[in-house]
C-alpha positions as CSV (number, residue, x, y, z in Angstrom):
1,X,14.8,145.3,105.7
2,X,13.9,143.7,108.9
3,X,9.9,143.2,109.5
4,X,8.1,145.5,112.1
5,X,7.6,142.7,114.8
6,X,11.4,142.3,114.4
7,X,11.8,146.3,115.2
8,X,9.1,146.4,117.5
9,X,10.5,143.5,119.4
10,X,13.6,145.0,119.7
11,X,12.6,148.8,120.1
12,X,10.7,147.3,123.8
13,X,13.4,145.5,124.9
14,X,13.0,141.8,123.6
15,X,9.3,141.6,124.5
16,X,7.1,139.7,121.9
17,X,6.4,142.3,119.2
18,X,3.2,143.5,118.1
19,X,2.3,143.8,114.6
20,X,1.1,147.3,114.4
21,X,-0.7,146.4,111.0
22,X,-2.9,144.2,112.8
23,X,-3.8,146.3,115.6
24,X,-7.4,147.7,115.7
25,X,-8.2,150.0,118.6
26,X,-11.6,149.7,117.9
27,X,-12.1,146.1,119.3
28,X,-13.0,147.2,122.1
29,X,-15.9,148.1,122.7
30,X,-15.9,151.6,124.3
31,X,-18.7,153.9,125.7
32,X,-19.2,157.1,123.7
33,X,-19.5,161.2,124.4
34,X,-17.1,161.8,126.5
35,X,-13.3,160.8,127.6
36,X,-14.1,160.2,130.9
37,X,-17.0,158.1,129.6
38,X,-14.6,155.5,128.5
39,X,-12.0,155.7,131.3
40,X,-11.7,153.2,134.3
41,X,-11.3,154.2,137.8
42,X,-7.7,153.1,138.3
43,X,-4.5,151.5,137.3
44,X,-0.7,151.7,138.0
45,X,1.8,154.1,137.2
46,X,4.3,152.9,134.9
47,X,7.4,151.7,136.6
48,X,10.6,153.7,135.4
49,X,13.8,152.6,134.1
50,X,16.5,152.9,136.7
51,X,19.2,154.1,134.1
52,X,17.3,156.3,131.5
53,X,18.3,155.2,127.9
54,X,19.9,158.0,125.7
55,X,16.8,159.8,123.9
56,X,16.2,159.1,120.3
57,X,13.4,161.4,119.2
58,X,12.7,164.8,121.2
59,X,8.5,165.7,122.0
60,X,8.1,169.0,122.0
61,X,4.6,170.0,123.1
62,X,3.1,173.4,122.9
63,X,0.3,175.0,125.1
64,X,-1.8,177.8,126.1
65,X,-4.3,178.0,128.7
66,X,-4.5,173.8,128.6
67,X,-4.8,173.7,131.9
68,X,-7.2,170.5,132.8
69,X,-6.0,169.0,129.3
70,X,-2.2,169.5,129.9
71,X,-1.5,167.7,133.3
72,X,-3.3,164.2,131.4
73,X,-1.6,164.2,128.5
74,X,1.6,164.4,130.6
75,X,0.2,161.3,132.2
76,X,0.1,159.4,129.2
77,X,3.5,160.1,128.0
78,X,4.7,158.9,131.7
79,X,3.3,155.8,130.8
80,X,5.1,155.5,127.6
81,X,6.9,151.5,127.7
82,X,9.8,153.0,125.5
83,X,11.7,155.2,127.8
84,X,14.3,156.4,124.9
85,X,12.4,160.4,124.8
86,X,13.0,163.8,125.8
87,X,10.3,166.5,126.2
88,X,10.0,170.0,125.5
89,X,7.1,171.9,126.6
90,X,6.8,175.4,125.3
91,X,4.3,177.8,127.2
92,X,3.0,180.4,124.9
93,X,1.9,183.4,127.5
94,X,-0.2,181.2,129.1
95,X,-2.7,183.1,131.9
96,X,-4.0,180.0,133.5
97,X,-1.9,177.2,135.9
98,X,-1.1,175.4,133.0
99,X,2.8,176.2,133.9
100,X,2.0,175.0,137.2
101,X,0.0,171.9,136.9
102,X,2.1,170.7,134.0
103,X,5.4,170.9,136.1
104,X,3.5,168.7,138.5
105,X,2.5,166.6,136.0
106,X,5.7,166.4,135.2
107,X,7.5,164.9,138.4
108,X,6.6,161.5,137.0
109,X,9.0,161.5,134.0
110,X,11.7,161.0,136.4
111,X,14.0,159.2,134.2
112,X,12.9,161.4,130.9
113,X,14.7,165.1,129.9
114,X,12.2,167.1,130.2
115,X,12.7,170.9,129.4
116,X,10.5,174.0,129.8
117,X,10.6,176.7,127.7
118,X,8.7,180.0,127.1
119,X,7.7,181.9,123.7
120,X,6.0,185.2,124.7
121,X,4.8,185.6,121.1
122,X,1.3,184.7,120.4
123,X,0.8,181.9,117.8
124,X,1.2,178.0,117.9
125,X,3.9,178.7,115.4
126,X,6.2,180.6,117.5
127,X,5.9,178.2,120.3
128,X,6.5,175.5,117.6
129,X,10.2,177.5,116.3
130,X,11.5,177.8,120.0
131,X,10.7,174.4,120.8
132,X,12.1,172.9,117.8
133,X,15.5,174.6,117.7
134,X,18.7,173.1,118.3
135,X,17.2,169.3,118.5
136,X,20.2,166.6,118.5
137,X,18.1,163.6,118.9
138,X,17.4,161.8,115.0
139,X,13.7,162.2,115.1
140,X,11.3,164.9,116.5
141,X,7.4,164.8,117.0
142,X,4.9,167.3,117.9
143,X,2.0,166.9,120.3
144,X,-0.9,168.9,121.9
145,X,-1.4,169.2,125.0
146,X,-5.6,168.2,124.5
147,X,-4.6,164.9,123.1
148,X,-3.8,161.2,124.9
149,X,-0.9,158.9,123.6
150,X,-1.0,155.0,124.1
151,X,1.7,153.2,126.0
152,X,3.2,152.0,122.7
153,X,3.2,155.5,120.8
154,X,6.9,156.5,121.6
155,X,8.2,152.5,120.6
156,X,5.9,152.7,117.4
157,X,7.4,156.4,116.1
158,X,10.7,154.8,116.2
159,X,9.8,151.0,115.1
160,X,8.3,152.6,111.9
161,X,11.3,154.4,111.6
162,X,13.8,151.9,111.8
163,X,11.1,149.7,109.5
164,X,11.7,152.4,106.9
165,X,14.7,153.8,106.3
166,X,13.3,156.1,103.1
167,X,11.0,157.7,105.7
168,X,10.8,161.5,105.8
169,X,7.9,161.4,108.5
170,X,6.0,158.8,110.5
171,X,1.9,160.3,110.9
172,X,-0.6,159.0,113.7
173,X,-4.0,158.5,113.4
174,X,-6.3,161.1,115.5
175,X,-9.5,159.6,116.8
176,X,-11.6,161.6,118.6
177,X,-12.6,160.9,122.0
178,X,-16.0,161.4,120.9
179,X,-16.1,158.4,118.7
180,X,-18.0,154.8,119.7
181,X,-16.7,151.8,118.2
182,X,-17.9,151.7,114.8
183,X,-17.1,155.2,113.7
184,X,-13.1,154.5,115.4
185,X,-12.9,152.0,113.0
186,X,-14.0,153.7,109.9
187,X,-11.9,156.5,110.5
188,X,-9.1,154.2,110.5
189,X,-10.1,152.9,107.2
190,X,-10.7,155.8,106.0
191,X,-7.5,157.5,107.1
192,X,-5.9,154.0,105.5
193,X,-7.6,154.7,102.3
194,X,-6.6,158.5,101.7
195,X,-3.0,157.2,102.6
196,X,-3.1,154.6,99.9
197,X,-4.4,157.1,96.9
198,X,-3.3,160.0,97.9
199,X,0.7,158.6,99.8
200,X,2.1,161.9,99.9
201,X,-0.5,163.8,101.2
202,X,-0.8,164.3,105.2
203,X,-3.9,163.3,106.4
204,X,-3.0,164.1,110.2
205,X,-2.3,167.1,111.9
206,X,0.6,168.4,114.4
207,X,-0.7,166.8,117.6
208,X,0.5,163.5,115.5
209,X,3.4,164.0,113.2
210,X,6.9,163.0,114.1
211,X,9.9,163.5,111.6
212,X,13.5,162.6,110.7
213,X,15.4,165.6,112.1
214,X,17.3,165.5,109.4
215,X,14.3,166.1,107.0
216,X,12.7,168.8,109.0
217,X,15.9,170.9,109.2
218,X,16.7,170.6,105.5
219,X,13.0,171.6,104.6
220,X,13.4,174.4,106.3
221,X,11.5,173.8,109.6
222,X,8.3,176.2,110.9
223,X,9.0,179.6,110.0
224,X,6.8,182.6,109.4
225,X,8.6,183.4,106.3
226,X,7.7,180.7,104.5
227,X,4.4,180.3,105.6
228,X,2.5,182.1,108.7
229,X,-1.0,180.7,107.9
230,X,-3.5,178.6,109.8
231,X,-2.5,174.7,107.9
232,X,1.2,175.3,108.7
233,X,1.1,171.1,109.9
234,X,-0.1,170.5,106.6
235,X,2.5,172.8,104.6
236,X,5.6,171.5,106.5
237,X,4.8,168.3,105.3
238,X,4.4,168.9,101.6
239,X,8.2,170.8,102.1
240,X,9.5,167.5,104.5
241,X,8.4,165.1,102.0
242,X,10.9,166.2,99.2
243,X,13.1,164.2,101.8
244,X,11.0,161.2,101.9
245,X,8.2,159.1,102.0
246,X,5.5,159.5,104.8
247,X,4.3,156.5,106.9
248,X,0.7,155.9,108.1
249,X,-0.3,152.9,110.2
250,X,-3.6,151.6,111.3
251,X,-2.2,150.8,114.7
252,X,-0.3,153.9,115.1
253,X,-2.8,156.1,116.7
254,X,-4.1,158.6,119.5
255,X,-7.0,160.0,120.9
256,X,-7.8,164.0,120.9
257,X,-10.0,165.9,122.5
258,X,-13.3,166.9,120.7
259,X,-12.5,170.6,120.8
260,X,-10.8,170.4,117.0
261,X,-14.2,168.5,116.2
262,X,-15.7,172.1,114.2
263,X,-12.9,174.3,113.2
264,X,-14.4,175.5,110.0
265,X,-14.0,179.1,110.3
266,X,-10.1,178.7,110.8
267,X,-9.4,176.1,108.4
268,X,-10.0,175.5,104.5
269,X,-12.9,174.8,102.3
270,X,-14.3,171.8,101.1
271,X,-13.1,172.9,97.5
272,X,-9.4,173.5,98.5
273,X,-9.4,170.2,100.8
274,X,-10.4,168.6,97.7
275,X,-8.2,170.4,95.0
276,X,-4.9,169.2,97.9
277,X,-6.1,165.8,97.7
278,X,-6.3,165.3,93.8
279,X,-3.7,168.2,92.9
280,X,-0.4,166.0,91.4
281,X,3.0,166.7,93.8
282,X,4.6,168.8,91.5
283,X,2.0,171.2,91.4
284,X,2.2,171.3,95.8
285,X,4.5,174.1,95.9
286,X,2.1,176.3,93.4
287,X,-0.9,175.4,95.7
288,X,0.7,176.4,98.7
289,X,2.5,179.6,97.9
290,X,0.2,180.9,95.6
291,X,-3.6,179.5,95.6
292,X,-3.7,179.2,98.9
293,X,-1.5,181.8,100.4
294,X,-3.9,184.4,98.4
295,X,-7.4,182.6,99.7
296,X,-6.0,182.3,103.1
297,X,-4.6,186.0,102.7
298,X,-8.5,187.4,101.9
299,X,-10.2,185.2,104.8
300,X,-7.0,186.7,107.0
301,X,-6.7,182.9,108.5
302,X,-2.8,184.0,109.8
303,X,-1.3,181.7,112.3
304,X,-1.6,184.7,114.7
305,X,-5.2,184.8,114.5
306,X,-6.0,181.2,115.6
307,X,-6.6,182.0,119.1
308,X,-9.2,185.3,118.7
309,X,-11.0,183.5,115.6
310,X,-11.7,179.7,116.9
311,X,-11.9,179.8,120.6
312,X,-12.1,177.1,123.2
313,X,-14.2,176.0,125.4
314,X,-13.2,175.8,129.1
315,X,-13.7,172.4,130.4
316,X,-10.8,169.7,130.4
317,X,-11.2,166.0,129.8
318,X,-12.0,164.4,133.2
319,X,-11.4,160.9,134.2
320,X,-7.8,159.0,134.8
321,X,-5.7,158.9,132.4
322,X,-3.8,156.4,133.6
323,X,-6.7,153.7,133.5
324,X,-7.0,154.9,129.9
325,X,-3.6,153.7,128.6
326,X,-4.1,150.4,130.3
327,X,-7.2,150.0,128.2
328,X,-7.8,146.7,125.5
329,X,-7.4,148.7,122.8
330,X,-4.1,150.1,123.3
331,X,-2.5,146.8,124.5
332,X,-1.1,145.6,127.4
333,X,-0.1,148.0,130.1
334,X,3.3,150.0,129.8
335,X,6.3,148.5,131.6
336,X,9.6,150.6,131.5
337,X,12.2,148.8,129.2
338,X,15.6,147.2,130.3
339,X,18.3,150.3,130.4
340,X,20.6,148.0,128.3
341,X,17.9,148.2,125.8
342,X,19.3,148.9,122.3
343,X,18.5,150.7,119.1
344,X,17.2,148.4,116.4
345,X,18.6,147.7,113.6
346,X,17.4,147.0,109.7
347,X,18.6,145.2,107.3
């Protein structure tokens, strides 16, 4: 099997890799409380590929009423240095100008696919099944629209990949915007830690999973019949890893808003966090489709009810985004790869 640098270098076009192991975005010293705290004023647009590359993994990015979150985390997937991507955003009934500032957004992913779609069924989930159907490209990832992605996050999803061919799912690490230095770092360690005791568990949720197409199509992909709960990011997992290992890296990460920061009335207990974490994997599917299904079943925690139960606050994240991918801790700035750039290779 080749080493990551190897795949890295060769997944940005020959540049000198980075070894993602070794990457610690908490260097860095950065200001705390808000986003915008920790945002220069200004930096440069990625420049764009003047032949796209064909796409090798498919975003497909959900919203609702995002608007002041959408239109930045378009911006940081514009910066992305590996150009090999094609987006989906799904509108789920929005009322705001999410449509309308996201298709703005979007006019600087001029050598990217993008697609819009609409689901005008309520739920995260529905939006999730139409934006997922019919993907061609051998990997997938889900995103939010309240969360930023580094230049490198594209080129990492499909280094790791490539670095490990067993692998059912490659998993980000969320760090809340929130965060100052010290606490980014533990929850990196701490995220590293779960993943070592507890390897096929998911310790990340949808705004940072990306798949093997193959795996997500032969677990079964989202679907309300098979679970239409709150957690449906964590119970596609336990179904996609039947089809392989999952891979966590500490310098495989993005940053999310801090509206997920207190979520306790939609999500599980301590007791059941604890009971996934220690439970052995062939007792997953009993957990899922039985504990939990009848606890989540009393506390009426459906998919559908997400919206009405844990509401969101109005504001957006303010600052520029694109001053925020060019910071230290995410590496060097983005540069748009050669066109002849080619798919790595293991060995």
């Amino acid at each position: 099997m080749a080493s990551l640098d190897g795949v890295l270098g060769a997944a940005r076009g020959g540049e000198p890799a980075m070894h993602t192991s070794s990457l610690d975005p908490c260097q860095q010293s950065l200001p705390r409380n808000r986003l915008a705290d920790f945002l220069p004023q200004s930096a440069a647009v990625a420049p764009k590929a003047a032949i796209a590359p064909p796409p090798l993994i498919t975003l497909v990015l959900p919203f609702f009423n995002e608007a002041g979150y959408i239109e930045r985390t378009i911006a940081s997937l514009a910066r992305q240095n590996d150009r090999r991507f094609a987006l989906r955003l799904v509108d789920n009934a929005s009322t705001d100008d999410s449509v309308a500032r996201a298709e703005a957004a979007c006019a600087q992913l001029v050598d990217v696919e993008v697609r819009f779609m609409s689901e005008a069924t309520p739920g995260k989930i529905h939006a999730l099944v139409t934006g997922l159907a019919d993907i061609e490209t051998p990997f997938l990832a889900t995103l939010d629209a309240d969360t930023l992605y580094p230049p490198e996050y594209i080129g990492t999803c499909i280094a790791l990949f490539h670095a490990n061919p067993g692998a059912a799912a490659v998993m980000a690490i969320g760090l809340c915007c929130t965060l100052g230095p010290a606490a980014r770092r533990r929850a990196i360690w701490l995220t590293r830690l779960r993943s070592t005791l507890f390897r096929s568990k998911c310790h990340s949720g949808a705004y940072a999973q990306s798949f093997r197409t193959a795996a997500y199509k032969g677990a079964g992909g989202y679907d309300l019949s098979l679970w239409d709960y709150v957690l449906e990011d964590h119970e596609i997992v336990h179904r996609i890893s039947r089809f392989g290992h999952l891979v966590y890296d500490t310098g495989h990460s993005c940053t999310t808003s801090d509206r997920r920061t207190d979520r306790t009335t939609v999500s599980w207990s301590v007791g059941e966090r604890l009971l996934y974490a220690v439970i052995p994997i062939s007792m997953m599917h009993w957990y899922f489709d039985v504990f939990l299904r009848n606890r989540f079943q009393r506390r009426e925690l459906f998919n559908l009810n997400l919206r009405t139960l844990a509401p969101r606050p109005a504001h957006g994240m303010e600052g520029d985004v694109a001053a925020f991918c060019t910071t230290p801790q995410y590496g060097k700035p983005a540069s748009a790869p050669s066109p002849n750039t080619t798919e790595p290779t293991t060995h």
